[in-house]
C-alpha positions in Angstrom: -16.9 -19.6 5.5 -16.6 -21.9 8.7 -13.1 -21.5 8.9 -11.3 -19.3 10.9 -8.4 -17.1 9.1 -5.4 -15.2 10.6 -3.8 -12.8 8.5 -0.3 -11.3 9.5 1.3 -8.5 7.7 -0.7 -5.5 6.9 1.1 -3.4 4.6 1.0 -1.9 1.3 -0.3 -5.7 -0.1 -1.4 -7.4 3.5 -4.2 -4.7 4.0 -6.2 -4.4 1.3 -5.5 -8.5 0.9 -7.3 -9.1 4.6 -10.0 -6.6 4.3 -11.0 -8.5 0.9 -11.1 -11.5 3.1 -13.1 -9.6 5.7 -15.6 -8.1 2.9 -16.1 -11.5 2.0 -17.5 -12.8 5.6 -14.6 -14.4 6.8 -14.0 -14.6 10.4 -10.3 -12.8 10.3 -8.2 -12.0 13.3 -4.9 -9.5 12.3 -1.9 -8.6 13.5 0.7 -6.0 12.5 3.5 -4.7 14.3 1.5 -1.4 13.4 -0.9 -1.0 16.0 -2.1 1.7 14.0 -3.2 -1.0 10.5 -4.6 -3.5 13.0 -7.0 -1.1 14.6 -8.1 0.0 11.4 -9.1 -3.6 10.1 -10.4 -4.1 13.4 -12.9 -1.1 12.1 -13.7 -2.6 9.5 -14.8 -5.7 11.0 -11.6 -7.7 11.7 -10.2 -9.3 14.8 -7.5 -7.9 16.5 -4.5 -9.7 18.0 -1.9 -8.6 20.0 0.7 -11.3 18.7 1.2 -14.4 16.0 0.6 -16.3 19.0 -2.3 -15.1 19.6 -3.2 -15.1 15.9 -2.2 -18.8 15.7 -4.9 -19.9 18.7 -7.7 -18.2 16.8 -7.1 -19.6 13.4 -6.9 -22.6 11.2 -5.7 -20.8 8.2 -2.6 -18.1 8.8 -1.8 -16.0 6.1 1.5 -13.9 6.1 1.9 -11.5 4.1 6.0 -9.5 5.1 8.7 -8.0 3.5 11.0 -10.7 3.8 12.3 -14.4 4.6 13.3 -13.6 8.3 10.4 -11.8 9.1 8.3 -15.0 8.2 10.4 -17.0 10.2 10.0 -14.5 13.3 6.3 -14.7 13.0 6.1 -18.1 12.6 8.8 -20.3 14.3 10.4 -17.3 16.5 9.7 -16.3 20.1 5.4 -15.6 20.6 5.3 -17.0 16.9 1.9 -19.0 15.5 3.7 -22.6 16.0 3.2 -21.6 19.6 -0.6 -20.7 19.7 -1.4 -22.9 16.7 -3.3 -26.6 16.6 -2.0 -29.3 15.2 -3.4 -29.4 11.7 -3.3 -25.7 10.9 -2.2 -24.5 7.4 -0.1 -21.8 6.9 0.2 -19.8 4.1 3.2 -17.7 3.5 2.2 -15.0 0.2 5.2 -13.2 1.0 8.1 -13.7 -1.6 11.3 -15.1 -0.2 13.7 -17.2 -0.9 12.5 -20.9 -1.7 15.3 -21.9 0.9 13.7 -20.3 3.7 10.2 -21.0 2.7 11.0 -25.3 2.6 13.1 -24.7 6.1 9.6 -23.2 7.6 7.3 -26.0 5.7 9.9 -28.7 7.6 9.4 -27.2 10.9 5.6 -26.7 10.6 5.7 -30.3 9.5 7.5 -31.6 12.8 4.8 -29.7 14.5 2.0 -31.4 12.9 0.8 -28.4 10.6 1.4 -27.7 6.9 2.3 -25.1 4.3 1.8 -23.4 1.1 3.9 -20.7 -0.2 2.1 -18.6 -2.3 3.8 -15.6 -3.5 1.8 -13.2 -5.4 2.0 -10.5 -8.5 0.1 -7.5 -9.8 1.0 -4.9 -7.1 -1.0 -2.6 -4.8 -4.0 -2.4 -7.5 -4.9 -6.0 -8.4 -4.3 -7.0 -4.2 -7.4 -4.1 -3.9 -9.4 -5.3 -6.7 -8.8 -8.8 -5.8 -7.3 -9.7 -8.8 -3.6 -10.6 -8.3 -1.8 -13.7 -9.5 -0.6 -16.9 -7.0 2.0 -19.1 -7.4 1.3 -21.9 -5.1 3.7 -24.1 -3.6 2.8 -26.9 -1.6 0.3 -30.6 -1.2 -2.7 -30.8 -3.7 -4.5 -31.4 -1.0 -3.8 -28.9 0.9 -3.7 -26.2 -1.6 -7.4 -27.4 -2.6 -8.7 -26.6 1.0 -7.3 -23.1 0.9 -8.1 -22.5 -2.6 -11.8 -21.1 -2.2 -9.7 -19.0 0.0 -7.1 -17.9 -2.5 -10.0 -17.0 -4.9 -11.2 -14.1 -2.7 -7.7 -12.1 -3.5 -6.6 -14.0 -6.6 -7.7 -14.4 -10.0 -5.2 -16.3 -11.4 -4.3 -19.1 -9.3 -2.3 -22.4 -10.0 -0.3 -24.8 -7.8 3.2 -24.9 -9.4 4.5 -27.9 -7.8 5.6 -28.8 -4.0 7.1 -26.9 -1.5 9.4 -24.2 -2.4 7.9 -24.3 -6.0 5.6 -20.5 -5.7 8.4 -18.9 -4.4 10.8 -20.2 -7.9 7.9 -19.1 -9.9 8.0 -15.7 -7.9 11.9 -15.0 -8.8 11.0 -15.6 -12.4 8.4 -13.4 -12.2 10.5 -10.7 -10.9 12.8 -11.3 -13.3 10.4 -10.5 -16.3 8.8 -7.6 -13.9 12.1 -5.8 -12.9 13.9 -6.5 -16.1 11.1 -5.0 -18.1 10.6 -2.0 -16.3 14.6 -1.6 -17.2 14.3 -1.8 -20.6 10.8 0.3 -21.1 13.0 2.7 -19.1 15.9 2.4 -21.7 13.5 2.7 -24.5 11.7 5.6 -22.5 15.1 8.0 -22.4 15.9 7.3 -25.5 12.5 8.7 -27.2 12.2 11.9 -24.8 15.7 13.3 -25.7 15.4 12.2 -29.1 12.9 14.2 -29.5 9.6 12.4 -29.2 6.3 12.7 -28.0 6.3 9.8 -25.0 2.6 10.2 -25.0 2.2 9.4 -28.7 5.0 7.2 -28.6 3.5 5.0 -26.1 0.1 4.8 -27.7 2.2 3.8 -31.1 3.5 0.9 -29.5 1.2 -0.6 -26.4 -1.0 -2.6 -29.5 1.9 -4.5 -30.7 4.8 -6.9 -29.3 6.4 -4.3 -26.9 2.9 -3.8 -24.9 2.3 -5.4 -22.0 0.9 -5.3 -18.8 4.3 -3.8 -17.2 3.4 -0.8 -19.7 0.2 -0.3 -18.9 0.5 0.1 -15.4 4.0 1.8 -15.3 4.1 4.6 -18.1 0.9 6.4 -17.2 2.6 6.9 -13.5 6.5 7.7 -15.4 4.6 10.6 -17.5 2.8 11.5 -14.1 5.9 11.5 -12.3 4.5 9.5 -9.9 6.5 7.7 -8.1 4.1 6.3 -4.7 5.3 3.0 -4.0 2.7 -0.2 -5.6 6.3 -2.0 -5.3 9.0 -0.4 -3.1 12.5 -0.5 -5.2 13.8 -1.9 -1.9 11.6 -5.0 -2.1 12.5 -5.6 -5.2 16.1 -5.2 -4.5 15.3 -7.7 -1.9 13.5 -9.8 -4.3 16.6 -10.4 -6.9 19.0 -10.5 -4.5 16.9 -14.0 -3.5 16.9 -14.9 -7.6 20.5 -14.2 -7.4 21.4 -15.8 -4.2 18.9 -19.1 -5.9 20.9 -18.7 -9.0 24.3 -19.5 -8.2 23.4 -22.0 -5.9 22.6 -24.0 -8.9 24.8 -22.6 -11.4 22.5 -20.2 -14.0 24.1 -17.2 -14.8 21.6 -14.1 -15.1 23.5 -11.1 -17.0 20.3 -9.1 -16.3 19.6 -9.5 -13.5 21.7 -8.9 -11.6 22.3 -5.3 -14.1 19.3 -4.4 -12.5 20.0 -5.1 -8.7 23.0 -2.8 -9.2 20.9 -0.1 -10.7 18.2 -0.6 -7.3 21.7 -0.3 -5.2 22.3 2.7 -6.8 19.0 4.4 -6.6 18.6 3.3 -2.8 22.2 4.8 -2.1 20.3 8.4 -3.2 17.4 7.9 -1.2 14.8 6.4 -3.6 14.6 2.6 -1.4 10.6 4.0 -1.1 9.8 5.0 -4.7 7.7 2.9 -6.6 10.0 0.3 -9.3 8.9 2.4 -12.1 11.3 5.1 -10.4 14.2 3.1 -12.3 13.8 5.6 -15.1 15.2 7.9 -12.5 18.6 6.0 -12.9 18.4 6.5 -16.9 17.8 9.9 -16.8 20.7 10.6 -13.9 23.0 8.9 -16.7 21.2 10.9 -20.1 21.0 14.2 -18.0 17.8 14.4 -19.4 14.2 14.5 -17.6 11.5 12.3 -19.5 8.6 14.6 -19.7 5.2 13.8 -20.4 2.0 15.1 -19.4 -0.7 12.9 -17.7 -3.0 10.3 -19.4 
C-alpha cells in the first residue's frame, strides 16, 4: 500500500480499473486527456495530474490503460511523457492491447532510461474491469511482474505471466481472435435461427449447457435480444485490435482465414457508422445480408 500508482487512460476500462485501485487505498494520481474523467476520480479520492509528466514524478508504478500503440508511446516516451517526470527504477505497466512490436520498442527505451516494463493486456470487457474480475496476460521479468502483482490482483482475477516482453500482448491477439471470431459465428448461428423460424430465447437456453456455450454467449446474447448495442468493446477497437493480429501474422508467416473475415466485416460496419457499437453489433452485418431483424425479447 506504500507504493505510489499512476494511472493514465480513463475510459470505458481505465476508470472503473483506477477507482478499484483507489477503493482499495492506494495512493493514485490520474490523468486523462478528459479533464472531465480526471476530476471525477479526483472525487472519488484520486490525484489529479495535469500531464504523464507529472504523473511520472508522483509514481513508482504507471499504469496505462489507451486505445492504441501510439497513444502509449505519446504518454510515455513523447513530448511531457512519464520518462520525463519518472525515477529511475519505476515500472511501467502498459494494459492497453497493442501490437507486441510497439510494446518491446517502449520496454527498450524504458530500459535505456533505467526503468522497466510489463505489458499486460487484459479481457472480460467493461463488466469484469468494474467488478474487478478481468483476465491479464502479463509480459515481462518475473521479478518485476511479482512486485506489481498484489497490484494486478486488485483489477484481475485471473492473472499469469506469459513469458517476457512482448509476450501479454501475443496472448492478447489470440484472445481476440477467439473473442471476435466467436461473436461472428454466434452471429451466423443467431440469423440463421430467427429467420428460420425459432424462438432465439429458447434457442439460446437449448444450447448455453453444452459445447456451443461459453462465456462470449453469456454476456453477448442477452444484450443481441435486448438490442443493446452500448459499447463494453467498441467495434473500432477491435478493428484495431486484429488489424495488430494481422499486421503480427504476416510478419511471421501464419495465415488467419478468419480473421481477417472478420476485420472486413468491422470495416464494413464502421463505413455505416457503427465504429461505437458494442462487438456484439456484428449481428448487425448478418442481418444487413439476411434482410432479416433477429428479434428477441429481453432476459
Amino acid at each position: 500500500m506504500d507504493m505510489r500508482l499512476g494511472f493514465i487512460g480513463l475510459g470505458i476500462m481505465g476508470k472503473p480499473m483506477s477507482l478499484n485501485l483507489v477503493r482499495n487505498g492506494y495512493d493514485v494520481t490520474v490523468f486523462d486527456i478528459n479533464e472531465s474523467a480526471v476530476e471525477e476520480l479526483v472525487g472519488l479520492g484520486a490525484r489529479g495530474a495535469g500531464s504523464p509528466k507529472e504523473v511520472g514524478e508522483n509514481s513508482d508504478i504507471i499504469f496505462t490503460m489507451l486505445p492504441k500503440g501510439e497513444h502509449v508511446m505519446s504518454v510515455v516516451l513523447g513530448e511531457s511523457g512519464v520518462i520525463y517526470g519518472a525515477n529511475d527504477g519505476t515500472i511501467i505497466v502498459d494494459m492497453s492491447s497493442i501490437s507486441p512490436v510497439q510494446s518491446k520498442e517502449i520496454a527498450v527505451a524504458l530500459k535505456d532510461r533505467g526503468m522497466e516494463m510489463l505489458d499486460a493486456p487484459v479481457s472480460g470487457g467493461e463488466p469484469k474491469a468494474v467488478d474487478g474480475t478481468l483476465a491479464i496476460m502479463v509480459g515481462g521479468k518475473e521479478k518485476i511482474y511479482e512486485t506489481v502483482k498484489p497490484v494486478l490482483e486488485v483489477m484481475g482475477q485471473s492473472i499469469t505471466l506469459v513469458g517476457d516482453h512482448g509476450c501479454g500482448t501475443t496472448a492478447k491477439l489470440a484472445n481476440q481472435i477467439l473473442v471476435n471470431v466467436h461473436i461472428a459465428a454466434m452471429s451466423e448461428a443467431l440469423t440463421l435461427a430467427s429467420k428460420a423460424g425459432i424462438d432465439i430465447k429458447k434457442m439460446y437456453e437449448a444450447i448455453r449447457g453444452g459445447l456451443a456455450g461459453s462465456a462470449v454467449l453469456e454476456a453477448k446474447v442477452p444484450l443481441i435480444l435486448e438490442r443493446n448495442f452500448v459499447a463494453g468493446g467498441r467495434i473500432d477497437i477491435n478493428a484495431k485490435d486484429l488489424t495488430n493480429v494481422m499486421d503480427t501474422a504476416y510478419s511471421i508467416g501464419v495465415p488467419l482465414p478468419l480473421s481477417s473475415q472478420v476485420l472486413e466485416m468491422y470495416q464494413s460496419l464502421m463505413a455505416n457508422g457503427k465504429a461505437a457499437d458494442d462487438h456484439g453489433g456484428l449481428i448487425q452485418y448478418y442481418e444487413k445480408l439476411a434482410n432479416h431483424e433477429v428479434n428477441g425479447v429481453s432476459l
